[in-house]
CHARMM-style PDB file with segment names, atoms N, HN, CA, C and O in Angstrom:
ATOM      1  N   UNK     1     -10.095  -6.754 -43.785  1.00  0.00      PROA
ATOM      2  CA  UNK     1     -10.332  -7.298 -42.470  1.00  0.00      PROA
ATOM      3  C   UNK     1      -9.103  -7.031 -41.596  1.00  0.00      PROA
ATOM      4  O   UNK     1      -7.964  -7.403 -41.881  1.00  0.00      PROA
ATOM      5  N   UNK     2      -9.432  -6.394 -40.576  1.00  0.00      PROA
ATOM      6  HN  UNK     2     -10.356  -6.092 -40.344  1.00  0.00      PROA
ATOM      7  CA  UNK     2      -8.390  -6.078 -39.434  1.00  0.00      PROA
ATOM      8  C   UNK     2      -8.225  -7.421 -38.692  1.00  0.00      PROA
ATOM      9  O   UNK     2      -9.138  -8.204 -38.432  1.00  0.00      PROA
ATOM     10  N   UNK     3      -6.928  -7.565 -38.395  1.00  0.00      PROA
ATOM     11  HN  UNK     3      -6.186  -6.929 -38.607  1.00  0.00      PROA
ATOM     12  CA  UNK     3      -6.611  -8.797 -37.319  1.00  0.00      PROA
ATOM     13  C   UNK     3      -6.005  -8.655 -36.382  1.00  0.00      PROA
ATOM     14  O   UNK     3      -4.943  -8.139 -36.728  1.00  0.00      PROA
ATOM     15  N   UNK     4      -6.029  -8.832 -35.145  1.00  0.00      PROA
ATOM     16  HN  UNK     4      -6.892  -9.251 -34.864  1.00  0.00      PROA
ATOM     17  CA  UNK     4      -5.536  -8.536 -33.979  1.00  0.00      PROA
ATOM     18  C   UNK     4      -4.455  -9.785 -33.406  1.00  0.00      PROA
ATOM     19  O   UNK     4      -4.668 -10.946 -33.057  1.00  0.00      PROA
ATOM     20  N   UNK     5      -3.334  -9.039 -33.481  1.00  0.00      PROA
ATOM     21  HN  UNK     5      -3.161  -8.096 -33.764  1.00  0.00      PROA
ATOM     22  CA  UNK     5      -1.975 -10.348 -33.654  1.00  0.00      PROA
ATOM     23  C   UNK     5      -1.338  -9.995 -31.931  1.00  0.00      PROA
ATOM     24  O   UNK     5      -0.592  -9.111 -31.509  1.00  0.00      PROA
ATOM     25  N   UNK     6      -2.096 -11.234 -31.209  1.00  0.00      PROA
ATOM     26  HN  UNK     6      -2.702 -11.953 -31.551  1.00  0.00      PROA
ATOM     27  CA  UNK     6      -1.351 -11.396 -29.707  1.00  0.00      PROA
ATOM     28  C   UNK     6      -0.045 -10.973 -29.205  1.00  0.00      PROA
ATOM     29  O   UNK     6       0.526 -11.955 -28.729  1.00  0.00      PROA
ATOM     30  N   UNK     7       0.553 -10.073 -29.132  1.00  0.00      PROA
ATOM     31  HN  UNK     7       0.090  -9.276 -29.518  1.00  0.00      PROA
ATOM     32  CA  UNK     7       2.408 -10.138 -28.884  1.00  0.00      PROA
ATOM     33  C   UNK     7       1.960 -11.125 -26.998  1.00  0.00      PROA
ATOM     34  O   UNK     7       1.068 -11.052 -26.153  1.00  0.00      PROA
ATOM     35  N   UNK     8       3.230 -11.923 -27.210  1.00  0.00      PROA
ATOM     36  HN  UNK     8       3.954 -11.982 -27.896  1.00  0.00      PROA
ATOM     37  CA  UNK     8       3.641 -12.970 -26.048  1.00  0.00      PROA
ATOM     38  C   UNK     8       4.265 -12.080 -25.049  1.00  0.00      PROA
ATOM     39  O   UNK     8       5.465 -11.809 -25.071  1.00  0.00      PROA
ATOM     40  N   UNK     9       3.186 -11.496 -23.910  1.00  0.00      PROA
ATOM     41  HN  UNK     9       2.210 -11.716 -23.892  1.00  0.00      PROA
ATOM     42  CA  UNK     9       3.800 -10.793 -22.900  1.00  0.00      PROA
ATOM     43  C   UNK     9       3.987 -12.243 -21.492  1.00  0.00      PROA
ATOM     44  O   UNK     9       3.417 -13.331 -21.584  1.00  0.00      PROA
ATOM     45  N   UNK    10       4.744 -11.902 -20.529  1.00  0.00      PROA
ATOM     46  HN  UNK    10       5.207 -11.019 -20.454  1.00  0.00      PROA
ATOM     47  CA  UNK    10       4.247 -12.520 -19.480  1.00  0.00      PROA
ATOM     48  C   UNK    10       3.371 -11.871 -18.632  1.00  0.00      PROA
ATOM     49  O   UNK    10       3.077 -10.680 -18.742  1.00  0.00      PROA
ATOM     50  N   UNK    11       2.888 -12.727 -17.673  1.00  0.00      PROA
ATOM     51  HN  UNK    11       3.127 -13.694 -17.584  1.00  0.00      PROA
ATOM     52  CA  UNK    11       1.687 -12.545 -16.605  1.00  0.00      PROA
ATOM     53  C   UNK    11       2.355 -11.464 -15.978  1.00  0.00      PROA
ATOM     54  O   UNK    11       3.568 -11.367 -15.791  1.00  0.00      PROA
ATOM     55  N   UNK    12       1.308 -10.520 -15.614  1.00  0.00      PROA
ATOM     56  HN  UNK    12       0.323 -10.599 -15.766  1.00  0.00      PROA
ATOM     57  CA  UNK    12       1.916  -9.453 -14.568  1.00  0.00      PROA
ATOM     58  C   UNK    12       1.371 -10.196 -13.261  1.00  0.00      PROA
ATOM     59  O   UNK    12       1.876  -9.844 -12.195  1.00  0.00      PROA
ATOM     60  N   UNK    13       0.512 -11.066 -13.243  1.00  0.00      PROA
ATOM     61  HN  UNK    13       0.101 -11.352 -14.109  1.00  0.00      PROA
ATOM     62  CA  UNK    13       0.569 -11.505 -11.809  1.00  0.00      PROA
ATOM     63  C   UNK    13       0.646 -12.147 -10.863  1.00  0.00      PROA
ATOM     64  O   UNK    13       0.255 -12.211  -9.698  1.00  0.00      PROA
ATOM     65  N   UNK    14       1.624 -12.954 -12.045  1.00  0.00      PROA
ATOM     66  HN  UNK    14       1.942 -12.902 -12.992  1.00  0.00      PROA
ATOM     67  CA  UNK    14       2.403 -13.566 -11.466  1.00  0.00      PROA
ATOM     68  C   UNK    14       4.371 -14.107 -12.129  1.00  0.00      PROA
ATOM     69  O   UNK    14       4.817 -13.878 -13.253  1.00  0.00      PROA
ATOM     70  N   UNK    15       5.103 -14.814 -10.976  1.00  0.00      PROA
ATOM     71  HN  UNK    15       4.740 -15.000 -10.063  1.00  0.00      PROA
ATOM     72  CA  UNK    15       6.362 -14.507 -11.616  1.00  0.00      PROA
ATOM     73  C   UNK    15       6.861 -15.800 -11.788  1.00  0.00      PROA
ATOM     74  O   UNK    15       6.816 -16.607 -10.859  1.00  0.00      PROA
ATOM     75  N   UNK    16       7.319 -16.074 -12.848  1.00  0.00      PROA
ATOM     76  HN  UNK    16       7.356 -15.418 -13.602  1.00  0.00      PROA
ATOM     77  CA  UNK    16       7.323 -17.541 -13.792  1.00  0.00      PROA
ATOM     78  C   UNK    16       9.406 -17.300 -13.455  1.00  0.00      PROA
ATOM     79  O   UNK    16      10.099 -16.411 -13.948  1.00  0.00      PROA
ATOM     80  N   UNK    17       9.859 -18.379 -12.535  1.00  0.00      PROA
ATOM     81  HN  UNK    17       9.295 -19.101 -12.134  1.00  0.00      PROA
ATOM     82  CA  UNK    17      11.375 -18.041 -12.594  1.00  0.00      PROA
ATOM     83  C   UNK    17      11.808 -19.416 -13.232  1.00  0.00      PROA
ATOM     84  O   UNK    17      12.982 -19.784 -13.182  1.00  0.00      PROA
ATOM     85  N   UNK    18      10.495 -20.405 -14.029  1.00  0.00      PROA
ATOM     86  HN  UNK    18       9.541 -20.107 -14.069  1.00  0.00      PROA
ATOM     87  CA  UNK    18      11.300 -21.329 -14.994  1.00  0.00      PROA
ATOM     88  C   UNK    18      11.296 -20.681 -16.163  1.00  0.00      PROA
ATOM     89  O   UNK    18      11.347 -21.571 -17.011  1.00  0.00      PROA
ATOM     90  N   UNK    19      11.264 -19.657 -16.687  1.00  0.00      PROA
ATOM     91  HN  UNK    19      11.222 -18.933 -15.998  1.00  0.00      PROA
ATOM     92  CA  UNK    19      10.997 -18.708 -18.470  1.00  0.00      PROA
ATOM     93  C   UNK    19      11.693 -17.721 -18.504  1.00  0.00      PROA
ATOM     94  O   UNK    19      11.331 -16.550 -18.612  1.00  0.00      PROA
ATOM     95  N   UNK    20      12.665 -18.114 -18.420  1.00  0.00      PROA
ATOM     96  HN  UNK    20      12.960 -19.066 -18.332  1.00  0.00      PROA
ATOM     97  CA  UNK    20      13.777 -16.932 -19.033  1.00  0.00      PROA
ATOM     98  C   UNK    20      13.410 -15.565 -19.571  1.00  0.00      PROA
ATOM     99  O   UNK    20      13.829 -14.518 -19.078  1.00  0.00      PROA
ATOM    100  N   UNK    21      12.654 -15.635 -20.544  1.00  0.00      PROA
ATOM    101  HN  UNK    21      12.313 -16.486 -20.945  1.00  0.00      PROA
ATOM    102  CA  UNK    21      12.273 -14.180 -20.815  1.00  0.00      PROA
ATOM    103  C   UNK    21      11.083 -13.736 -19.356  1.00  0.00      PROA
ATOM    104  O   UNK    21      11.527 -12.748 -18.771  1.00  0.00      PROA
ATOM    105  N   UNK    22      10.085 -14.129 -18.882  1.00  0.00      PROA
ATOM    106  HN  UNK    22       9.725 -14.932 -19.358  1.00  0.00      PROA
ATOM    107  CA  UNK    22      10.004 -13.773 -17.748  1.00  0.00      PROA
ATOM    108  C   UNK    22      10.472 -13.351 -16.693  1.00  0.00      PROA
ATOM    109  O   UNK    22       9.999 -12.446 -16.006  1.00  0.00      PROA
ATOM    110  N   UNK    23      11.637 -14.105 -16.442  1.00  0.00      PROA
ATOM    111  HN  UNK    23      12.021 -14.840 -16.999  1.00  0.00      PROA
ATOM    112  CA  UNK    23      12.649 -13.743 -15.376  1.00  0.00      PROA
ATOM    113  C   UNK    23      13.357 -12.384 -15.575  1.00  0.00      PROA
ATOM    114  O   UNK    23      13.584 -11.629 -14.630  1.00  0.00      PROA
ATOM    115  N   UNK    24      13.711 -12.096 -16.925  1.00  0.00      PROA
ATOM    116  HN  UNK    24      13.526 -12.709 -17.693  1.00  0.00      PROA
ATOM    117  CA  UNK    24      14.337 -11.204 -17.534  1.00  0.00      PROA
ATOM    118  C   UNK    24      13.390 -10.009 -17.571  1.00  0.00      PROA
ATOM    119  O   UNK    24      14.060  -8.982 -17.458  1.00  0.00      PROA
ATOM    120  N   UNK    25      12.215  -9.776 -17.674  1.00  0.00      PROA
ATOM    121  HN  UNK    25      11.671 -10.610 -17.766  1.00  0.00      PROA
ATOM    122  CA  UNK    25      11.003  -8.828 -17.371  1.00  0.00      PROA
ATOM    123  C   UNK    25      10.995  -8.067 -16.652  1.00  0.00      PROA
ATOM    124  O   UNK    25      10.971  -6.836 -16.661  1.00  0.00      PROA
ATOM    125  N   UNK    26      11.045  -9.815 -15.030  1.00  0.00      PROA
ATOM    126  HN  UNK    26      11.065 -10.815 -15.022  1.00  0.00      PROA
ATOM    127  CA  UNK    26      10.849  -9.401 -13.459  1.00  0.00      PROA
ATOM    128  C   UNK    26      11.509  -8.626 -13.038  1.00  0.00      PROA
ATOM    129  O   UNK    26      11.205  -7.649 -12.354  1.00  0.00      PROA
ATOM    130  N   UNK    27      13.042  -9.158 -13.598  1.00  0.00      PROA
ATOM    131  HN  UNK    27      13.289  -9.952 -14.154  1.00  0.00      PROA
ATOM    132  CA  UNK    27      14.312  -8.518 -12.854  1.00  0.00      PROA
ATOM    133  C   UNK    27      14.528  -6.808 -13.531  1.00  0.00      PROA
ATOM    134  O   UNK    27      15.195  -5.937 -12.975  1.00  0.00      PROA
ATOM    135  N   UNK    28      13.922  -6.676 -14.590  1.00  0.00      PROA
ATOM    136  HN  UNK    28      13.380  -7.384 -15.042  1.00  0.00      PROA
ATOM    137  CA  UNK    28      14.147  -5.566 -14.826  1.00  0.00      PROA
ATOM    138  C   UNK    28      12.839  -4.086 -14.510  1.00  0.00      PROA
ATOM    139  O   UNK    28      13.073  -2.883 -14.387  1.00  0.00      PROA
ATOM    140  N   UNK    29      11.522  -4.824 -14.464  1.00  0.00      PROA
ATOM    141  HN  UNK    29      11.332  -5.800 -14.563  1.00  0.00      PROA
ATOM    142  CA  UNK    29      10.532  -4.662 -13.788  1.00  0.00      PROA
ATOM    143  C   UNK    29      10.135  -4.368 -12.116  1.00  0.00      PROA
ATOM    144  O   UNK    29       9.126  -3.862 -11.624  1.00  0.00      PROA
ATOM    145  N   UNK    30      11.312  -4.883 -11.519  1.00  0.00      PROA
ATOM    146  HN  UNK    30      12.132  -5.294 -11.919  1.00  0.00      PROA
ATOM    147  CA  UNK    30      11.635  -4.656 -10.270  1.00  0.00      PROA
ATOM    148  C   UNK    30      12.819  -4.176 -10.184  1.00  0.00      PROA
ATOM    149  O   UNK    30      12.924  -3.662  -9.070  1.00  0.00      PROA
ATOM    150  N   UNK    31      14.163  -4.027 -11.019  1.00  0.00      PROA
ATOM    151  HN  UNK    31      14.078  -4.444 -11.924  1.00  0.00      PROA
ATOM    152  CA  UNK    31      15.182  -3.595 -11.250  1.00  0.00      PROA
ATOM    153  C   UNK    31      15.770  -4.262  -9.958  1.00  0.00      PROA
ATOM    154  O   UNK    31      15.426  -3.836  -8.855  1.00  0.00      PROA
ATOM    155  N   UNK    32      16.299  -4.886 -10.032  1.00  0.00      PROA
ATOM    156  HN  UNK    32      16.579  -5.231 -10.928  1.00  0.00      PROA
ATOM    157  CA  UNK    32      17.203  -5.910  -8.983  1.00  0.00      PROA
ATOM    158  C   UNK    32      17.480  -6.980 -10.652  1.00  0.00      PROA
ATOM    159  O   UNK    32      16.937  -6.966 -11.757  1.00  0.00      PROA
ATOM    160  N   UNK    33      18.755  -7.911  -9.941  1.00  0.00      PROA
ATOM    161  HN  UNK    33      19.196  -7.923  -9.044  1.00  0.00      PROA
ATOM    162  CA  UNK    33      19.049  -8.963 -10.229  1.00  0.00      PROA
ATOM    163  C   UNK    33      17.997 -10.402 -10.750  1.00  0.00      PROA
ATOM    164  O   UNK    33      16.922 -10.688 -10.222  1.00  0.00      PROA
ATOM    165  N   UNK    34      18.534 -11.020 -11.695  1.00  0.00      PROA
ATOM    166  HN  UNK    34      19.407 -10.787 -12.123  1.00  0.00      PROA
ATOM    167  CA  UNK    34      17.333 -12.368 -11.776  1.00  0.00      PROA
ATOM    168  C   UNK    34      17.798 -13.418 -10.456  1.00  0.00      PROA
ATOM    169  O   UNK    34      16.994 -14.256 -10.049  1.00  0.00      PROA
ATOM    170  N   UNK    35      18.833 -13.312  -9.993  1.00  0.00      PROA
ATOM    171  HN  UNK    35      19.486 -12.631 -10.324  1.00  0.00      PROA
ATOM    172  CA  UNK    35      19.025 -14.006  -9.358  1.00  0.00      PROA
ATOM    173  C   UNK    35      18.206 -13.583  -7.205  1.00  0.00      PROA
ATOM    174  O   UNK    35      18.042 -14.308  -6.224  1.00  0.00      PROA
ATOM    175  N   UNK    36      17.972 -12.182  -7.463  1.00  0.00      PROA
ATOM    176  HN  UNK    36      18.105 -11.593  -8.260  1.00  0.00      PROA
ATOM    177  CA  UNK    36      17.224 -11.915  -6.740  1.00  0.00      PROA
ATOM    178  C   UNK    36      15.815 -11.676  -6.698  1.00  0.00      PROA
ATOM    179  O   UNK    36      15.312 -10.996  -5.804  1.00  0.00      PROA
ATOM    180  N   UNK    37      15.088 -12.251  -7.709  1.00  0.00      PROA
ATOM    181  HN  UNK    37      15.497 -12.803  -8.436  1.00  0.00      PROA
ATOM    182  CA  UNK    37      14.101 -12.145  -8.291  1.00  0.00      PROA
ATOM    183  C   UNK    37      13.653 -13.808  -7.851  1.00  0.00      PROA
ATOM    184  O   UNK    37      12.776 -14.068  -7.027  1.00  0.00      PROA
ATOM    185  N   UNK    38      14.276 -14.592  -8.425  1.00  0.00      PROA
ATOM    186  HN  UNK    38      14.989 -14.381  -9.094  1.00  0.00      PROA
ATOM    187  CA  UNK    38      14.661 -16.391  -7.760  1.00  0.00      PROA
ATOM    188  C   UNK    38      14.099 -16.795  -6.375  1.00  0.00      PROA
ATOM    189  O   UNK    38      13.128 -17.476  -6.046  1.00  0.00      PROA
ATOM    190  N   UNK    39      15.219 -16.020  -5.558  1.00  0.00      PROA
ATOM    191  HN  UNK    39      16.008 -15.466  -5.824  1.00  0.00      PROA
ATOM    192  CA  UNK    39      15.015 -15.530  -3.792  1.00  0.00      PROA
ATOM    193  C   UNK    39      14.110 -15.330  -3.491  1.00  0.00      PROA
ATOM    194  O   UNK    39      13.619 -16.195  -2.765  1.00  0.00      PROA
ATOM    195  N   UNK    40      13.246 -14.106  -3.801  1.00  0.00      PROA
ATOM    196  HN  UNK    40      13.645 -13.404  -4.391  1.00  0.00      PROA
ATOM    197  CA  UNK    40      12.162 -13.777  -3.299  1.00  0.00      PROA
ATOM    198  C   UNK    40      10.847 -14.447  -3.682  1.00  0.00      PROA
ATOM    199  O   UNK    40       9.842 -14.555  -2.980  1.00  0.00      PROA
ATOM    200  N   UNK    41      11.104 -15.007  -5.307  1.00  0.00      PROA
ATOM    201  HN  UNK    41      11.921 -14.919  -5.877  1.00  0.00      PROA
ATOM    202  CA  UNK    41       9.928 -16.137  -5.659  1.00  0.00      PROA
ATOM    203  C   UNK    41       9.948 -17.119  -4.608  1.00  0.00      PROA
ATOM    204  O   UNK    41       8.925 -17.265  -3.939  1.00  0.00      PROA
ATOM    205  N   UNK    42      11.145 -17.933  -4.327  1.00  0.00      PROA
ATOM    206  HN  UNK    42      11.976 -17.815  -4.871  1.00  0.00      PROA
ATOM    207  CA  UNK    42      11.375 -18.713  -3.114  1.00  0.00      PROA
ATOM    208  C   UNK    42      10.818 -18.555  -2.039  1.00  0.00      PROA
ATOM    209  O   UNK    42      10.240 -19.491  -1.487  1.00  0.00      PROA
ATOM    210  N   UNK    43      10.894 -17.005  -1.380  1.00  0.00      PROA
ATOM    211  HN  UNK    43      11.363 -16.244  -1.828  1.00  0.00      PROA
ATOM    212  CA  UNK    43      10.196 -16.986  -0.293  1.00  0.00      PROA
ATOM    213  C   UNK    43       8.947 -16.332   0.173  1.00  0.00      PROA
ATOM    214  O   UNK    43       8.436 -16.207   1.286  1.00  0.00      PROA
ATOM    215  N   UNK    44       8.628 -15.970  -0.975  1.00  0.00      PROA
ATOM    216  HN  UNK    44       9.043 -16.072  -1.879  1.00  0.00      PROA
ATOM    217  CA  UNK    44       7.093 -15.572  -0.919  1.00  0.00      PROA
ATOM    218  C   UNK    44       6.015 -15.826  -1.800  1.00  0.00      PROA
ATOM    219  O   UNK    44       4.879 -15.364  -1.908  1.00  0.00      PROA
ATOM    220  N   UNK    45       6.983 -17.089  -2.684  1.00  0.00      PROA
ATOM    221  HN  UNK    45       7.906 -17.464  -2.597  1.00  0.00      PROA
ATOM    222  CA  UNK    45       5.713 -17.655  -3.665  1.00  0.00      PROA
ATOM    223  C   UNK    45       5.771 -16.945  -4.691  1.00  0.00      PROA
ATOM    224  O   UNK    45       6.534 -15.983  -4.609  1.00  0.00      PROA
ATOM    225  N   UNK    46       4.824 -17.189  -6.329  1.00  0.00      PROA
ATOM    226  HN  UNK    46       4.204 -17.970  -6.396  1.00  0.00      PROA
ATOM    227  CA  UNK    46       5.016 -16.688  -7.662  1.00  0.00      PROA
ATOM    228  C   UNK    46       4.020 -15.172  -7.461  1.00  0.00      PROA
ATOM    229  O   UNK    46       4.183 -14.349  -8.361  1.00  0.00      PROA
ATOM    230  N   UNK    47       3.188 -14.855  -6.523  1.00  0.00      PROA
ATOM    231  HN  UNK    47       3.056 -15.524  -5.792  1.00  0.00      PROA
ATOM    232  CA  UNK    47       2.028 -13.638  -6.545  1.00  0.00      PROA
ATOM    233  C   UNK    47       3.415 -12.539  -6.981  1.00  0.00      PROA
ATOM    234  O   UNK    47       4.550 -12.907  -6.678  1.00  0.00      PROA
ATOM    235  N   UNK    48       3.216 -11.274  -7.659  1.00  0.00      PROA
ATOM    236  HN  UNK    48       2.294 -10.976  -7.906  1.00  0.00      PROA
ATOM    237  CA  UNK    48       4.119 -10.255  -8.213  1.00  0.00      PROA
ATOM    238  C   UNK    48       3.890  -9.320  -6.757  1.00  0.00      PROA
ATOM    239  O   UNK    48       4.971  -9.071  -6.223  1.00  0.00      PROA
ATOM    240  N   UNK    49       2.944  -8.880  -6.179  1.00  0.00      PROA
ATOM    241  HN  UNK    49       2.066  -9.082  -6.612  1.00  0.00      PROA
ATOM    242  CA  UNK    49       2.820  -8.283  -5.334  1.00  0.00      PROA
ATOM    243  C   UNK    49       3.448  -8.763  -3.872  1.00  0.00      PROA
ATOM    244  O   UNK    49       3.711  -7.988  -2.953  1.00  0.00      PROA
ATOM    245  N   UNK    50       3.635 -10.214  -3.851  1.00  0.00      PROA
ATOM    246  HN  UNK    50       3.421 -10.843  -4.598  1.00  0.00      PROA
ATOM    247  CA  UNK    50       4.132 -10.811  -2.713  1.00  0.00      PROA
ATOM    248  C   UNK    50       5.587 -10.423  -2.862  1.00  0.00      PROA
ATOM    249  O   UNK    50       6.264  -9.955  -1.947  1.00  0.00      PROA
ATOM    250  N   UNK    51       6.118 -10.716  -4.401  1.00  0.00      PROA
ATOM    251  HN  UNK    51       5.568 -11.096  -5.145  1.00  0.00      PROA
ATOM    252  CA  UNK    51       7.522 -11.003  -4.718  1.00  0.00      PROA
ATOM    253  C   UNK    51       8.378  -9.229  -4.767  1.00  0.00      PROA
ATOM    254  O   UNK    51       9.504  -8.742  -4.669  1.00  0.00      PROA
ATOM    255  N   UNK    52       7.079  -8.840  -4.964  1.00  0.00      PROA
ATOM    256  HN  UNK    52       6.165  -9.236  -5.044  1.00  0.00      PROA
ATOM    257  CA  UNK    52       7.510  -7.210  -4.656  1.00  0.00      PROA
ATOM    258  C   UNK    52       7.748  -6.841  -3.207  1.00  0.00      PROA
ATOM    259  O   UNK    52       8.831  -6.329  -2.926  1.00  0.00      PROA
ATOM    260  N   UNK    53       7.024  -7.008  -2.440  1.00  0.00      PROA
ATOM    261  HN  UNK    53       6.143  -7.424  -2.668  1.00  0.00      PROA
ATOM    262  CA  UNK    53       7.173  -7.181  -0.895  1.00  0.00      PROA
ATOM    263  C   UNK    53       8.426  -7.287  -0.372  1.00  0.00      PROA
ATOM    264  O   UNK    53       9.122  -6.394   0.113  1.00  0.00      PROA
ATOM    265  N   UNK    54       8.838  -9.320  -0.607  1.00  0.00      PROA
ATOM    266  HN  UNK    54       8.273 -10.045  -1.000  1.00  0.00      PROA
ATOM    267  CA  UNK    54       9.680  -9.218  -0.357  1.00  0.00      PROA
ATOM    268  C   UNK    54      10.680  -8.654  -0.652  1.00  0.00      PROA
ATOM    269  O   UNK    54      11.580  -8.502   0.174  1.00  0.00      PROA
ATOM    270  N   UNK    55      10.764  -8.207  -1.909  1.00  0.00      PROA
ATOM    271  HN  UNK    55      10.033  -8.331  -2.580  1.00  0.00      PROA
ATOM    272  CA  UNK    55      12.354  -7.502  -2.272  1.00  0.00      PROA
ATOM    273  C   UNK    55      12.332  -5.977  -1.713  1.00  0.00      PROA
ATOM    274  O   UNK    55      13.215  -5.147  -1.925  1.00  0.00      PROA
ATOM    275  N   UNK    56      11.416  -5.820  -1.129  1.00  0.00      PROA
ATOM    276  HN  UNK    56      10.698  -6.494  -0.957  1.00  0.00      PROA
ATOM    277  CA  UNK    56      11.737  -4.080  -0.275  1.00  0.00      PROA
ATOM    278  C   UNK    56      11.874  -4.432   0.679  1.00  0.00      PROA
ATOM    279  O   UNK    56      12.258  -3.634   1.534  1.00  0.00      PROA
ATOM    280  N   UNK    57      11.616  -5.888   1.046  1.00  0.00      PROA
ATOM    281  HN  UNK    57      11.304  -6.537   0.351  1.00  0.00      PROA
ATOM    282  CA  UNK    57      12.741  -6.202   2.954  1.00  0.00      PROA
ATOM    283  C   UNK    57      14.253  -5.797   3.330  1.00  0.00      PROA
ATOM    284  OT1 UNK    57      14.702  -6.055   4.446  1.00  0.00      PROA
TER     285      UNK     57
END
């Protein structure tokens, strides 16, 4: 019997900046800083596409 074993990714769509390994994803997933990853959750909310937005302002 084959079993199909979940690996623990985060959400791509959205951006979790209380989960450390998330944050660590984002920031490298967008290649900027976690601490600029923070910022832009701040100002455009957890959507990945919003948080992408803002960081090409």
């Amino acid at each position: 019997m084959n079993r199909k074993i979940k690996v623990n990714t985060p959400d791509t769509r959205s951006v979790d900046i209380d989960d450390a390994y998330a944050l660590e994803f984002w920031a490298r997933e967008f290649n900027v800083s976690q601490e600029k990853v923070k910022a832009a959750v701040l100002a455009a909310g957890t959507a990945a596409l919003d948080v992408k937005r803002e960081l090409k302002k």
